[in-house]
C-alpha positions in Angstrom: 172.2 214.8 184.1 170.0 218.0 183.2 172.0 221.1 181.9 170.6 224.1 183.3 171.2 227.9 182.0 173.7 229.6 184.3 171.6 232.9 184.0 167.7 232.9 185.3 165.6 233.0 182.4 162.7 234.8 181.8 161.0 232.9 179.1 157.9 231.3 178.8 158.9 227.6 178.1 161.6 225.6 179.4 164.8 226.2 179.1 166.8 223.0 180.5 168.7 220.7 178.2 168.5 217.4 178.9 171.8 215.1 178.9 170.6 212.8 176.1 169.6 215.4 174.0 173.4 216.9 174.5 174.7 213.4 173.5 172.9 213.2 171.0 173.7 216.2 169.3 177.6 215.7 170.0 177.3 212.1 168.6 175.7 214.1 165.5 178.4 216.5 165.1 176.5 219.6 167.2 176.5 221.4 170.7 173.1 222.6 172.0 173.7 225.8 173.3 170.1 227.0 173.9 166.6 226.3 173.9 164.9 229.1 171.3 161.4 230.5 170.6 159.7 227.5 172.2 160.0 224.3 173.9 160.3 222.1 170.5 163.5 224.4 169.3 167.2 224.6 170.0 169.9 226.5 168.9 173.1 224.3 167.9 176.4 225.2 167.3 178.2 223.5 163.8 181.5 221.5 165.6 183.0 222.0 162.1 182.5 225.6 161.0 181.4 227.3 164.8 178.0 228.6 163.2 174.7 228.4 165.0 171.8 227.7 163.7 167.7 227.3 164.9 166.3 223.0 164.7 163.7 221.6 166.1 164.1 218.7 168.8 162.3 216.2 167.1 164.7 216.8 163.7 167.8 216.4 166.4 166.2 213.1 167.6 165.6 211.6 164.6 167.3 213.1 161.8 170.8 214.6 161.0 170.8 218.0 161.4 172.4 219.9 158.3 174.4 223.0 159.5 173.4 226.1 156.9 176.6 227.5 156.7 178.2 224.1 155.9 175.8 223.5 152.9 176.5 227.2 151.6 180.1 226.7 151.6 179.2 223.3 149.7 177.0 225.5 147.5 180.0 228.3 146.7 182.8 225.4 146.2 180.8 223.5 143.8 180.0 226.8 141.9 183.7 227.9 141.7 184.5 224.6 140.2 181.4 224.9 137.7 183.0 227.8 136.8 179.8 230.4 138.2 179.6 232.4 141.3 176.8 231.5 143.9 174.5 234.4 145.0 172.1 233.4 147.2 169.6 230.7 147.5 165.9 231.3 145.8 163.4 232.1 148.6 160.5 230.2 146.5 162.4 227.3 146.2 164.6 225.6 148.4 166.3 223.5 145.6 167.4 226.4 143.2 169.9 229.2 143.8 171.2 232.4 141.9 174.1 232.1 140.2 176.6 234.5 138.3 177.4 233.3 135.0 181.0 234.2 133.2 179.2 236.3 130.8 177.7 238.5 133.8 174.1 237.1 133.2 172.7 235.9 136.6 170.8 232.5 136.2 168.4 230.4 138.5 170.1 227.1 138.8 169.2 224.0 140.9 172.2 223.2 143.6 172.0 219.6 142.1 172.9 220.5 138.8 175.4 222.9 139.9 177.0 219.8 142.0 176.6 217.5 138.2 178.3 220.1 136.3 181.2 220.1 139.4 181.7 216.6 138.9 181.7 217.6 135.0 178.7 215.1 134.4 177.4 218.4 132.5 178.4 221.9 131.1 176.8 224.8 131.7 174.9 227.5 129.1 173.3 230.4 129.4 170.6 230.6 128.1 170.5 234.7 127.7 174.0 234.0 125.9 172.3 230.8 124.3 169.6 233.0 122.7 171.7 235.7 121.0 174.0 233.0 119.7 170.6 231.5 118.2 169.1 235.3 116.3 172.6 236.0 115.1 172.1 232.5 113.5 168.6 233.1 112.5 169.7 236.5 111.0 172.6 234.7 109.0 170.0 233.0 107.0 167.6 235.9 106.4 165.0 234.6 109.1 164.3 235.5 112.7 164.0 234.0 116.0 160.9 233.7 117.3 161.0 231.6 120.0 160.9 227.3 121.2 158.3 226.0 119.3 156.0 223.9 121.8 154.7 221.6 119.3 158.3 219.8 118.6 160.7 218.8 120.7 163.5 221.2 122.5 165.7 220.5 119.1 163.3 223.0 116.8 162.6 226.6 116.9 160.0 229.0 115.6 161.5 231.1 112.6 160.1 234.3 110.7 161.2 234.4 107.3 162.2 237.7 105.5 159.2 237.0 103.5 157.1 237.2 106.4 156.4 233.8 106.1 156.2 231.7 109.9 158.1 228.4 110.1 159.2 225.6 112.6 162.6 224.7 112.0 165.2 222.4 113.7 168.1 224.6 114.5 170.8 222.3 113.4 169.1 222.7 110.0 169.3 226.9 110.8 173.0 226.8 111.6 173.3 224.7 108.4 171.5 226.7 106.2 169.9 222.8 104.9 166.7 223.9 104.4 163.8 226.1 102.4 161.2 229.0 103.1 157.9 226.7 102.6 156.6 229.9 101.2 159.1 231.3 98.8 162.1 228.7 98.9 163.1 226.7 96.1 164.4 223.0 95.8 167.8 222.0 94.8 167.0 221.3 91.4 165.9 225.1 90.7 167.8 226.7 93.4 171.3 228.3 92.4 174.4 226.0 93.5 177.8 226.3 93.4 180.7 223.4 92.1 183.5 223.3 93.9 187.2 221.8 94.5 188.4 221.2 97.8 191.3 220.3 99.5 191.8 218.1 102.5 194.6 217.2 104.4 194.6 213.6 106.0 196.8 212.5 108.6 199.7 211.0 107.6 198.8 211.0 103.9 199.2 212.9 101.3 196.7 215.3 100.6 193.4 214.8 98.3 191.0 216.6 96.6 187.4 216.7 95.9 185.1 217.9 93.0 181.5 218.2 94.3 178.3 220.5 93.8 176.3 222.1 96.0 173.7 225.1 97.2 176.2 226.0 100.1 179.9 224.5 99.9 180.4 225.8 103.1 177.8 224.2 105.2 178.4 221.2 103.2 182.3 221.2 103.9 181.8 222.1 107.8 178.5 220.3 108.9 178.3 217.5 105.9 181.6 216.2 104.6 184.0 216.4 107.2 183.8 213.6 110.3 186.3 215.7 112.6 185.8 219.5 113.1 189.8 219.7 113.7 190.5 217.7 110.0 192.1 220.3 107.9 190.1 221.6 105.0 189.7 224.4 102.5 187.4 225.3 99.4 189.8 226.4 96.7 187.8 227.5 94.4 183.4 227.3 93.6 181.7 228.4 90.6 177.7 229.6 90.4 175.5 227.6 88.7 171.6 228.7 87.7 170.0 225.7 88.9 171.2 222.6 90.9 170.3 220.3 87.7 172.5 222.6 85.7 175.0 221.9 88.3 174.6 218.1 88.7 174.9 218.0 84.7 178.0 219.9 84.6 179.8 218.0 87.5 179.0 214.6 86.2 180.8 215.7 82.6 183.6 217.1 84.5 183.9 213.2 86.9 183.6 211.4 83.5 186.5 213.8 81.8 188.6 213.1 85.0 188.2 209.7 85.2 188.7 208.7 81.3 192.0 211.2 81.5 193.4 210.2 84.4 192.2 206.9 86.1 195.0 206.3 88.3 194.4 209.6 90.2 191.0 208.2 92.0 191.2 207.6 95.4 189.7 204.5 96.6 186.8 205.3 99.9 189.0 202.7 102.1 191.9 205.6 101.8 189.5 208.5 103.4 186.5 206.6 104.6 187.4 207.4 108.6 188.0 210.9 108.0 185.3 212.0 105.3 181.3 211.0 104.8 181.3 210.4 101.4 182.2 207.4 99.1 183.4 208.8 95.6 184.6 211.7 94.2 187.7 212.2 95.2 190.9 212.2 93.6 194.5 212.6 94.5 196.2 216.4 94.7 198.4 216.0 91.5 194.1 216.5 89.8 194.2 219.8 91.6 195.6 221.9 89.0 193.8 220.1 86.3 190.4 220.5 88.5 191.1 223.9 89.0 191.3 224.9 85.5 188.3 222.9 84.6 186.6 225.0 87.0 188.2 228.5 85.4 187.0 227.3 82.2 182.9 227.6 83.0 181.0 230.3 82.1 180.1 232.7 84.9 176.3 234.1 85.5 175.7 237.2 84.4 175.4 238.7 88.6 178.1 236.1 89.4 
């Protein structure tokens, strides 16, 4: 059987649709409802949704036809549970769309990994967000972002120091602060470091302390010592030294006083080895006190 148009039609191809193509596209989830623009294109009706859309025959033949509108609602649940809005699709490329990010920063995003970070295979970043988080980093340390440097890989920026001075830099090492100015920086030995006493509180043990030196305590507490970010831990108290061998001098008399005085207060690394990265040093919180006012007891710099 041949379906005819009910109305005559003036157009310049033909307009019947054949009965196999109509079972066809019903088997495949459509209804033809006109021929369009030329004898190789119809227009079918979504039975899901009730949207039309333009295909050619020979994709209706031999390929499943995807409805538009289906695949946009596709597009706008899986950004709602990526937590973005969809946009619109990019007219240059059929694999990207335009996304609004939480922050209000629209980004260029491929459906597929808008679909990945759905199925929470991946988060999402923004990377005008990303990029301020990054200079205020830079800044923190006296240097300036400027820009991915394409000779590493995407781990490492390109730095200006204050100095003027133009470096590569990994920027775990910038939110750290581990590093030196190849221009103007120091070592550790000459640098200015600090020794400190710190506290940490284990679970389900009592707590301990540690006697340590270094440039920064606090990068060394947050990034160095500590194996959870959630462990509770606080610097009670950090004295300037002139020069990291000054330091290292001081802190090894201070160990040996500790541990001649009181050898019983050492705590063993099997007691805090799955909670801190380190394997000595550390002594129980009844030395905390007695570490403290050890501490008091240094001289300070003169711009301390």
């Amino acid at each position: 059987m041949t379906l005819c148009p009910q109305t005559p039609s003036t157009a310049s191809f033909p307009t019947v649709i054949h009965a196999h193509w109509a079972e066809i596209a019903q088997a495949k989830g459509f209804t033809i409802t006109d021929r369009v623009d030329d004898r190789y294109h119809l227009l079918l009706r979504c039975e899901t949704c009730g949207g039309t859309h333009r295909t050619k025959l020979f994709v209706l033949m031999n390929n499943q036809p995807l409805c538009p509108h289906c695949v946009e609602t596709r597009w706008r649940e899986d950004a709602t549970v990526a937590g973005v809005a969809f946009l619109e699709r990019d007219p240059e490329d059929r694999h990207y769309g335009f996304y609004e990010a939480p922050c209000g920063h629209k980004l260029r995003r491929q459906f597929e990994l808008i679909k990945r970070i759905a199925d929470g295979e991946c988060s999402h970043r923004c990377e005008i967000c990303q990029n301020t988080k990054e200079e205020v980093e830079a800044e923190a340390q006296g240097w300036v972002l400027l820009g991915a440097a394409p000779t590493r890989d995407l781990n490492y920026r390109s730095y200006r120091h204050s100095c003027g001075h133009q470096q590569v830099i990994a920027r775990v090492n910038m939110q750290t602060g581990r590093f030196n100015c190849e221009s103007c920086g120091k070592g550790w030995a000459s640098a200015r470091s600090y020794i400190y006493c710190m506290r940490f509180e284990l679970p389900g043990q009592a707590p301990i302390v540690k006697l340590g030196f270094s440039r920064n305590p606090e990068s060394r507490l947050t990034y160095q010592l500590k194996r959870r970010p959630d462990l509770q831990a606080k610097i009670l108290h950090s004295v300037a030294q002139s020069s990291g061998h000054k330091a290292l001098c001081v802190e090894k008399q201070m160990h040996a006083a500790l541990k001649r005085d009181h050898p019983g207060s050492v705590v063993t690394p099997e007691m805090y080895a799955p909670w801190l990265r380190v394997k000595s040093e550390i002594y129980t919180a009844n030395l905390e006190p007695v570490i403290l006012h050890m501490l008091d007891a240094l001289p300070l710099l003169p711009d301390a």
